[in-house]
C-alpha positions as CSV (number, residue, x, y, z in Angstrom):
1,X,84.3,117.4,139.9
2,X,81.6,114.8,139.2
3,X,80.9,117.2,136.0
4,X,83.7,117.1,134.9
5,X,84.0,113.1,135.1
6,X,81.3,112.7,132.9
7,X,82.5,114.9,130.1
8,X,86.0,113.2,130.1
9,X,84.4,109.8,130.4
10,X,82.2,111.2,127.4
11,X,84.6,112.2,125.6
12,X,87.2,109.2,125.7
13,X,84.0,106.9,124.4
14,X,83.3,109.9,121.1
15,X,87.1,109.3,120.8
16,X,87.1,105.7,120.5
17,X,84.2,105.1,118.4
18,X,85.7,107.9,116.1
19,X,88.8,105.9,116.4
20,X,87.1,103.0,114.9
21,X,85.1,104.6,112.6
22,X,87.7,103.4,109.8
23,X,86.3,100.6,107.2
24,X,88.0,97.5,108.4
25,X,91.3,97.0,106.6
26,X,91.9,101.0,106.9
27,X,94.5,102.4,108.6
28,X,95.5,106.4,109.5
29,X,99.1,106.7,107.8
30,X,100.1,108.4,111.2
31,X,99.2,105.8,113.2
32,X,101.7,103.6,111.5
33,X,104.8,105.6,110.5
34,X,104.6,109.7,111.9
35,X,107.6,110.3,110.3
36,X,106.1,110.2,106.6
37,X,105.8,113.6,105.4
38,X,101.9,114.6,104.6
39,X,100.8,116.9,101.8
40,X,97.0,116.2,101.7
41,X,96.5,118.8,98.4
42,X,93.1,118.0,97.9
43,X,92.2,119.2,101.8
44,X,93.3,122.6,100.8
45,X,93.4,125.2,98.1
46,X,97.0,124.3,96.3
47,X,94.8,122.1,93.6
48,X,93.4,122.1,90.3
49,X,89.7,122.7,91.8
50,X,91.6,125.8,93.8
51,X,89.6,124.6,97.4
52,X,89.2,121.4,99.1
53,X,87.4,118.5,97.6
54,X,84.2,117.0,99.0
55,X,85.3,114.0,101.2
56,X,88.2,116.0,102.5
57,X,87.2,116.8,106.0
58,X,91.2,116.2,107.4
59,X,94.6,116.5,105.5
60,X,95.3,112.8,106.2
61,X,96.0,110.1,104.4
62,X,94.4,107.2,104.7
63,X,95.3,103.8,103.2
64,X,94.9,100.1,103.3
65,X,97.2,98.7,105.9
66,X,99.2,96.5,104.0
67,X,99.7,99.6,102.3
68,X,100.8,101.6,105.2
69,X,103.3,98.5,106.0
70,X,104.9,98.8,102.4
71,X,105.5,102.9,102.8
72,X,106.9,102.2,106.4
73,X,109.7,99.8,104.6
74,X,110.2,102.4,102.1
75,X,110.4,105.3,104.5
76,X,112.9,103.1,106.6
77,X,115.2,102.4,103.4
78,X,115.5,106.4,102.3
79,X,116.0,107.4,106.4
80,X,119.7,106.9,106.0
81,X,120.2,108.8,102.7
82,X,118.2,111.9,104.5
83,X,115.3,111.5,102.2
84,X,111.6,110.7,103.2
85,X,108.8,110.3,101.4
86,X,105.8,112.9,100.9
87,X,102.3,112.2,99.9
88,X,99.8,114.6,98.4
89,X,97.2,112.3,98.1
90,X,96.1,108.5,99.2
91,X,92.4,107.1,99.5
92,X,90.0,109.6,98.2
93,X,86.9,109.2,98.8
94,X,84.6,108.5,95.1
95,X,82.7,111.5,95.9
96,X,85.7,113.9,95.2
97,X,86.3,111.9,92.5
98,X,82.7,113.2,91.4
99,X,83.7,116.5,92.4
100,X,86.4,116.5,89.9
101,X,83.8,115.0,87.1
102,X,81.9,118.1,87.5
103,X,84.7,120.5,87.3
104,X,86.0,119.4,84.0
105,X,82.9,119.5,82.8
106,X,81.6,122.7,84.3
107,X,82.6,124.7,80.4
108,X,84.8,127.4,82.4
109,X,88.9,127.5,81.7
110,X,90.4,129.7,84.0
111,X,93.7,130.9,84.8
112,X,94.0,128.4,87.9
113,X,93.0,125.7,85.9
114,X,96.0,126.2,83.7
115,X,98.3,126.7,85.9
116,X,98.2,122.8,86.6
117,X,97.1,122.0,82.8
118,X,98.7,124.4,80.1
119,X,98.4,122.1,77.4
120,X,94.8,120.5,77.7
121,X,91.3,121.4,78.0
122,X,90.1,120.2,81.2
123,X,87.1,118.4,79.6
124,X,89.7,116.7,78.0
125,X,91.4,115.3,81.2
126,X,89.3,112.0,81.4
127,X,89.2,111.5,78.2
128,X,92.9,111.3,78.0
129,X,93.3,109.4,80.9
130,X,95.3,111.9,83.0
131,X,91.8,111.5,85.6
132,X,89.7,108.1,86.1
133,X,85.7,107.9,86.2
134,X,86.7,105.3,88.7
135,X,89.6,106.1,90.6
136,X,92.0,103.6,92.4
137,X,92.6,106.1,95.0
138,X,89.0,104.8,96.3
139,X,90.0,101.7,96.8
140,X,92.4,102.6,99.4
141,X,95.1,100.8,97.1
142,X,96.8,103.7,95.3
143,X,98.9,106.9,96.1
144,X,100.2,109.9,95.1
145,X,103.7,110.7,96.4
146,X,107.1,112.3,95.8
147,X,110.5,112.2,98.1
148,X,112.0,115.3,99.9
149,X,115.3,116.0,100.6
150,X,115.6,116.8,104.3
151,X,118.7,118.0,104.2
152,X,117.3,121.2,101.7
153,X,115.4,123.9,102.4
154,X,112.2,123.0,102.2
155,X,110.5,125.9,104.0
156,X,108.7,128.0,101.1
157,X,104.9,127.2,101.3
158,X,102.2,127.8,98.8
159,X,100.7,131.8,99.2
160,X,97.1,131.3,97.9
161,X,97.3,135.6,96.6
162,X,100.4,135.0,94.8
163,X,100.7,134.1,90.7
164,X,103.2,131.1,90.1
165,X,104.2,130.1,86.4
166,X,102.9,126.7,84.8
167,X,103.4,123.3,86.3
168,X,105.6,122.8,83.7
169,X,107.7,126.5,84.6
170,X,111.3,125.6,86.5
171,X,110.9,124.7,90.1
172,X,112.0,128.4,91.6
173,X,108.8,129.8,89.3
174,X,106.0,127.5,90.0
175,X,104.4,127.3,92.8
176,X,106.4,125.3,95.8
177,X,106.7,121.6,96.4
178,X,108.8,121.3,99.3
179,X,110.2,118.3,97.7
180,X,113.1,117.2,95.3
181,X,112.2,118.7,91.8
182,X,110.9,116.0,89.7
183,X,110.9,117.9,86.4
184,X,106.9,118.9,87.0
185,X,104.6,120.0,89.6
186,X,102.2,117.8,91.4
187,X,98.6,117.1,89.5
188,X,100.4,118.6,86.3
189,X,98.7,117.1,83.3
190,X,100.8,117.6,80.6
191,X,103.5,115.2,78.5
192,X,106.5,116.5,80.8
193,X,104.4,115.0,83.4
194,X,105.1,111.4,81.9
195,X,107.3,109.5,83.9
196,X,109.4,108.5,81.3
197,X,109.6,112.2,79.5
198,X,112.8,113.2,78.2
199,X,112.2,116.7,77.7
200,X,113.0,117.3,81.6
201,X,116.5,118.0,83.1
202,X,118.3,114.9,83.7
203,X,118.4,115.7,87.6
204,X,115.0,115.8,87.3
205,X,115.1,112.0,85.6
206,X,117.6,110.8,88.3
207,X,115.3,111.4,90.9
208,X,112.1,109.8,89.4
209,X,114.0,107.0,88.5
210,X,115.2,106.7,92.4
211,X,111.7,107.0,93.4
212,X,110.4,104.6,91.0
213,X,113.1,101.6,91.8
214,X,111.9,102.1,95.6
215,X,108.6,101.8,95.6
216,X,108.6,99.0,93.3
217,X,111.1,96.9,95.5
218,X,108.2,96.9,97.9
219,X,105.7,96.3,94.6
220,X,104.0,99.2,93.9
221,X,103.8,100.1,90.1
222,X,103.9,103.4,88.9
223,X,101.4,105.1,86.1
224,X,103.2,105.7,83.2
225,X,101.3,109.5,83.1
226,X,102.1,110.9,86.1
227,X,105.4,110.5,88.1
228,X,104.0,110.8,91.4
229,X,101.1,108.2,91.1
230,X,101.5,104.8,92.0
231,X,99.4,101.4,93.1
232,X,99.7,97.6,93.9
233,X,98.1,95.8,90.9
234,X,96.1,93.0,91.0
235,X,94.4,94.1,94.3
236,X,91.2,96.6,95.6
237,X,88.3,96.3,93.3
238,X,85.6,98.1,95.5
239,X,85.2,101.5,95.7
240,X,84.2,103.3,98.7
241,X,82.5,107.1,100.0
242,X,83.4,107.7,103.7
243,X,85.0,110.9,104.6
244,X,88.2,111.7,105.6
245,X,88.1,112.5,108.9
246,X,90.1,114.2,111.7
247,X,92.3,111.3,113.3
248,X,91.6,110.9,116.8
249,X,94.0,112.7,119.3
């Protein structure tokens, strides 16, 4: 019995100096609204590397908290029209942003890598600007995101073994966003990707015009080259390296 005191009393003091292990200012998404619908594509295989980015220990996201606050709001203003938000990516760590320096530069084209860019060269993807040398996303300050409508069915999941069309294919070929289709799939570099692109269906503008006007009424600002990204300017200068890391239980 004794034994067995120790290890829980061990245990519950691991757990709370994981708990803390955070930088201060940093807050586990979960902690602050559950209800928020996490994607964390860069903790799995459903990406443009096709497996999980150095960094990505835990398919949480992990923001400032004033962000987390904002994204509450937000999630609290679509709750009554049965939509929630859905993010795929938030802080990310600069080492996976290393990680992805290496792959575009890595002189292999694959398959995989154009199923997210059929148009570009992916030593061309920094260059163009569709991914930073020094990402936002490491300053805790910016997200990647999309909404979902909960009253759909949003049960298809990606199959690792199966061959989906090009980001830019219709939603029912690509591969599966369990989301509202935005014209585009996640991380697709490519001119449909644009936010403002008009050569997408105009459903497909409707809705990233919705989820534009709601994240800027809580002042986020969206990047004119992908739909999905968005950050709160004038804020988050320093980059940072820690791990994502399992939240504690």
């Amino acid at each position: 019995m004794k034994a067995r005191l120790v290890a829980f009393l061990m245990a519950a003091s691991i757990s709370q100096t994981f708990a803390q292990s955070l930088p201060a200012g940093f807050v586990d998404l979960r902690d602050v609204d559950p209800s928020i619908i996490q994607d964390i594509r860069y903790a799995g295989s459903n990406n443009f590397l096709g497996h999980p980015l150095s960094g990505y220990d835990a398919a949480e996201c992990v923001v400032k908290r004033d962000v987390a606050e904002r994204l509450k709001r937000i999630q609290k203003e679509l709750a009554p029209q049965n939509l929630s938000l859905k993010m795929f990516d938030c802080y990310r760590p600069a080492r996976a942003v290393a990680a992805m320096w290496a792959w575009a530069h890595d002189g292999k084209e694959t398959a995989a890598d154009r199923r997210f860019s059929p148009a570009f060269a992916k030593k061309d993807l920094f260059r163009l600007g569709y991914i930073a040398t020094h990402s936002r996303h490491s300053t805790g300050w910016a997200l990647d995101l999309t909404l979902v409508d909960l009253k759909a069915d949003n049960s298809k999941s990606f199959d690792p073994q199966k061959t989906y069309a090009d980001c830019t294919a219709p939603a029912d070929a690509r591969a599966p966003e369990g989301s509202v289709d935005m014209g585009t799939g996640y991380d697709c570099t490519d001119l449909k990707a644009h936010t403002a692109a008009t050569t997408i269906t105009p459903e497909a503008r409707r809705w990233r015009a919705r989820l534009v006007a709601v994240m800027a009424r809580q002042g986020f600002v969206n990047y004119f080259r992908e739909w999905w990204h968005f950050s709160l300017p004038g804020v988050g200068h320093v980059a940072y390296d820690f791990p994502i890391a399992p939240r504690a239980r």
